[in-house]
N, C-alpha and C positions, 0 to 999 in steps of 0.2 A: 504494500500500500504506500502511497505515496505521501509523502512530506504536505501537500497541498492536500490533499484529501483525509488525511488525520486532522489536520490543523482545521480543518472546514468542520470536519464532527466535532470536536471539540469546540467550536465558535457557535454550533448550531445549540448541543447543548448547555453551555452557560449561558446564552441567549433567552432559552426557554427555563432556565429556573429566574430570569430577572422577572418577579410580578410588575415592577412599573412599565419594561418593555412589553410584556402582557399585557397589558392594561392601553396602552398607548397605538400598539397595534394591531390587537385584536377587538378589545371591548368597545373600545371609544367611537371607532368607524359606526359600527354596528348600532350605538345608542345614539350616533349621530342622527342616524339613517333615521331611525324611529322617531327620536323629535320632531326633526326638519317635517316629514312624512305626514304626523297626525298635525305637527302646526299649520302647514302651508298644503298637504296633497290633500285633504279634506276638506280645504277652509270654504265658506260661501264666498269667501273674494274670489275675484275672477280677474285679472291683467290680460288684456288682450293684445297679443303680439301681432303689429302690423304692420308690414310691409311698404313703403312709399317710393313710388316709381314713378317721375315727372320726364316727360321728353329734354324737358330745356326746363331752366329755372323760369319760374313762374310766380310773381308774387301773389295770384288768387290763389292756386295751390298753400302756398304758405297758409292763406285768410282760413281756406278750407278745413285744416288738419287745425287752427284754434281755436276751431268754431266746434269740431270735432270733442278738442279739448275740454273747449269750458261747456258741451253738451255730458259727458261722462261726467263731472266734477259734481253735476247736481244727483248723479244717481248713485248712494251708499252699497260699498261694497263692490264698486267697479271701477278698473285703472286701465288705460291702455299704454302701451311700449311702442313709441312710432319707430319703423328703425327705417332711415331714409338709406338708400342704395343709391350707389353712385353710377351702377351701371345698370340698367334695366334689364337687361339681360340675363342677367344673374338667376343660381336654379332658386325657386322658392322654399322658401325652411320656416317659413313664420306660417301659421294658418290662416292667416288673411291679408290679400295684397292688393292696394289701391294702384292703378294706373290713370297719369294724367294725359289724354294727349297733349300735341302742341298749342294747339286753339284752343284748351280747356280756358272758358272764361270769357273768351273774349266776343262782345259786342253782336248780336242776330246771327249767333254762329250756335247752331246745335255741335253739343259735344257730349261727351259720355264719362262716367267713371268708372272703367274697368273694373270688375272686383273678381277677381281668383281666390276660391278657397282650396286647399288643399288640407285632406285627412277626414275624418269625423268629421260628418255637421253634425256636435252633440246642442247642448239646449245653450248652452253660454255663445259657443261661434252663433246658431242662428239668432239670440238675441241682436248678437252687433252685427249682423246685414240688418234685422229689422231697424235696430237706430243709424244705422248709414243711411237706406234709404230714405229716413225719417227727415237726416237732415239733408239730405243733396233736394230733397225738393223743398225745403226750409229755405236751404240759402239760394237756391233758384231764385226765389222770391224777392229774398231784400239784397241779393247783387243786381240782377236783372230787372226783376219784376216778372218774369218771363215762366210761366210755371212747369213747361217741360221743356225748356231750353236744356237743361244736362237730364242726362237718362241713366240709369245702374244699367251698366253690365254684365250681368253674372256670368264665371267661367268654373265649372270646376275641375281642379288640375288633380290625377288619380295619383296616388301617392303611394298607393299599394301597402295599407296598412300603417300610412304615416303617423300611427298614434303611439308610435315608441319617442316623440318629441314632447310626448307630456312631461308634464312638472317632475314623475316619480323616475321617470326613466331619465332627464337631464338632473336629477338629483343624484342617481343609482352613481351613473359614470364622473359625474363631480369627485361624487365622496371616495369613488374607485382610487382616482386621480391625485384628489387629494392625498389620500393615503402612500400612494406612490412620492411622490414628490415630497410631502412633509418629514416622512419617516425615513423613507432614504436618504434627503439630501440635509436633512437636521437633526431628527431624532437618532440617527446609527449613529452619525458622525459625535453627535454630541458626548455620547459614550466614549466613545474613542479619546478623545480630550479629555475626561474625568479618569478616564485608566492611565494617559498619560502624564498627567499632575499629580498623580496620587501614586506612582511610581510601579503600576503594577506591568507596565510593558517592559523595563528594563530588561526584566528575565529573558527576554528571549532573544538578548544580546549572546547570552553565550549557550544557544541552542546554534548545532551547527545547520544554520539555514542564513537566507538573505532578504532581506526587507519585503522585495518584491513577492515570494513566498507567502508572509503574513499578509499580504495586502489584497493577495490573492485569494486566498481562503477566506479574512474578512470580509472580501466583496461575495463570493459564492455562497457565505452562509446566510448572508441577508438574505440575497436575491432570492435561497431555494425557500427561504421562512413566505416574505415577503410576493411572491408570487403566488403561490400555492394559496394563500389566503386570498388577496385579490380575486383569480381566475372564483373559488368558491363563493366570495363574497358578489359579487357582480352578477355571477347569473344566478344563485340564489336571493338575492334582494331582487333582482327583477321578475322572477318567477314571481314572488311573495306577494311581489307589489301586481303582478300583472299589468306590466307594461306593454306585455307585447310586441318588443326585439324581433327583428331578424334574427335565426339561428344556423347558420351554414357551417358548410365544412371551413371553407372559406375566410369565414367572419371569425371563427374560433381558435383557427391557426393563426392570423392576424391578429387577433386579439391578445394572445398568447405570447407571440413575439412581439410586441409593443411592449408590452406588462416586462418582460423579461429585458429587455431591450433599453427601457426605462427608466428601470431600476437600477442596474449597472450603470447605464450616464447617470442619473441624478446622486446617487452614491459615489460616483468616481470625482464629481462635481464636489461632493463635501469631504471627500478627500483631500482633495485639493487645496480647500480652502484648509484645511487643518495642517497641511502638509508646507504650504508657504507663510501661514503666519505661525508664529512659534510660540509665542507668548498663548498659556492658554485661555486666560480670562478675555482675552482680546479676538481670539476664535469664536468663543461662545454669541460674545458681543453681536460679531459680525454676523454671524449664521442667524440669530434671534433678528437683527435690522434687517439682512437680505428674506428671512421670511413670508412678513408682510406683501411687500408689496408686488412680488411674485405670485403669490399666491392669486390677488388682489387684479393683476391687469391680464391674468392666466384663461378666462373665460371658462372659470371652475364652476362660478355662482352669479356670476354679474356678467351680463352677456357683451364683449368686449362693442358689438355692432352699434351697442346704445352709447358708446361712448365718445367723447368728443373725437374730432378729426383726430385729431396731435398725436394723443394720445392712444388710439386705435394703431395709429402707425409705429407707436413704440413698442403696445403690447404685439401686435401680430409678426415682431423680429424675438419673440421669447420663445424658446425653447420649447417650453412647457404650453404655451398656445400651441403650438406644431402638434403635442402630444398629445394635450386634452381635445382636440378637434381631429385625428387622426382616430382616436379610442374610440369614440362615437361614433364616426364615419363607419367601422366595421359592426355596425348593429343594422347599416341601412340596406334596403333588397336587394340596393343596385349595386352593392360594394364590389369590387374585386381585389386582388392583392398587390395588385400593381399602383393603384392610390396610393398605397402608405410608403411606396419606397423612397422617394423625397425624405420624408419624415426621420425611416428608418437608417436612411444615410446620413442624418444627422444626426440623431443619437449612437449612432455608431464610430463617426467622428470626434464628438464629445467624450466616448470613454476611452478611446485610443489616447487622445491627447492628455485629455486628463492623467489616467494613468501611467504614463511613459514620466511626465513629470513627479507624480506622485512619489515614483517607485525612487523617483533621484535624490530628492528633497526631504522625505520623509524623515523626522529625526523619533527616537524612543523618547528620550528626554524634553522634558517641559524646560524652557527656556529660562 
């Protein structure tokens, strides 16, 4: 047996006698899941995600969608998410999408407002057609005057079981995700820092091995804990919750190596960081402030599309967007395995480099 695969059983289990890594990796995902679920997957609120597709900038469009606005405002228990798209083009992911034409608005010109639903019409989507078309012949009125000058146009786009985009299944793959990312790239490493200050790595200065050895088996023991749990947790919370995922050969293998995939860059990642700064309270520091706001512009729980320009274009160069939107993607009908290679060349990348540095830098001693 090999030097890396003793040192791996060994990582795996004093791993499983720590109850707070227990606690952090297994329990907490799990009671997440169940809070978020009966707070938000049952609630009578209802946030309608909606899609806004104008040919050319149009400032009736604008008028449109705050009239929109302060129409929701007056009814209790109902929010909408406009997410304006830059290209119209673009495939549909929201369950309801407004299209403007070019002449929307303007002066004895009939014009239309597209509306495309895609997935379920449950009783919440067909409530907001009925208040859309409530107001397009509303503000027909007091723009124009003119009472069917604009007309709904209903489309419905087949989405072939598009209701794994509900609340419980974009929570399922969140909390997936999160878990990946939190626990790999903060919570292993964190460990590792406290063994290192507390002087319990010395010893294996005079084990006849080499850095990269222990570094190696540290990363394999996460990854096999760490994986194994995810793959179970993800399609059992989705089964529980009946979301209704795609299940393929396909989507399972892709799923699988993402999770595996992920786990290794995001832990080779807080390797890293542990491995170039020395000082350990100043590792800790840093891992706890990079937390945040990764987590934060990651499109885990806050859907990055609702967020400003600027900052849309910073989150969507993060890592972890490639990854948490890559995860997803292998739930949908039309997935195939050829989407995620991009992705998967980048986190592959990531633990390459990471780790080649790691292995150089790495010190036993706390500084």
């Amino acid at each position: 047996m090999s030097i890396i695969s003793v040192l791996t059983w060994i990582e795996i289990k004093a791993y499983l006698r720590n109850w707070g890594a227990i606690f952090w990796t297994f329990v907490y995902p799990v009671a997440l899941l169940i809070l978020l679920s009966l707070v938000f997957g049952g609630s009578n609120a209802y946030t309608a995600r909606i899609e806004i597709a104008s040919a050319q900038p149009n400032p009736i469009v604008d008028e449109y969608i705050e009239a929109l606005h302060d129409r929701v405002a007056m009814l209790p228990g109902l929010d909408i998410q406009a997410i304006w798209l830059e290209n119209p083009n673009t495939k549909q992911t929201a369950p309801i999408r407004l299209s403007f034409p070019a002449e929307f608005g303007r002066a004895n010109t009939a014009s239309s407002v597209r509306v495309a639903v895609t997935g379920e019409v449950d009783a919440n989507v067909g409530g907001m057609l009925s208040l859309l078309g409530e107001l397009t012949e509303t503000f027909n009125r007091i723009k124009t005057g003119a009472r069917q000058q604009f007309a709904m146009d209903y489309v419905y786009a087949d989405s072939n079981a598009n209701n794994s985009s509900n609340y419980n299944a974009f929570l399922v793959s969140g909390l997936t995700a999160l878990t990946v990312v939190s626990t790999a790239m903060f919570g292993f490493t964190t460990v590792l820092v406290e063994m290192r200050q507390n002087g319990a790595l010395k010893m294996f200065q005079i084990f006849p091995m080499q850095k990269r050895h222990f570094i190696a088996s540290f990363v394999l023991s996460r990854t096999l804990v760490l994986a194994l749990f995810c793959i179970a947790f993800f399609y059992l919370a989705n089964a529980a919750l009946q979301t209704g995922i795609s299940i393929t050969g396909q989507s399972v293998f892709g799923f699988a190596l993402l999770l595996v995939l992920g786990t290794i860059a995001f832990l080779s990642v807080g390797l890293l960081l542990v491995s170039l700064i020395k000082k350990g309270s100043t590792a800790v520091a840093i891992i706890n402030i990079v937390n945040l706001p990764i987590i934060f512009l990651s499109d885990l729980f806050i859907p990055v599309a609702a967020m400003p320009a600027f900052i849309r274009n910073i989150a969507e160069l993060s890592p972890v967007y490639l990854f948490v939107n890559a995860m997803r993607s292998v739930t949908q009908p039309e997935f195939v395995i050829s989407a995620i290679g991009p992705t998967v060349a980048t986190l592959i990348g990531i633990s390459l480099v990471s780790l080649m540095i790691s292995s150089k830098s790495f010190q036993w001693r706390t500084v």
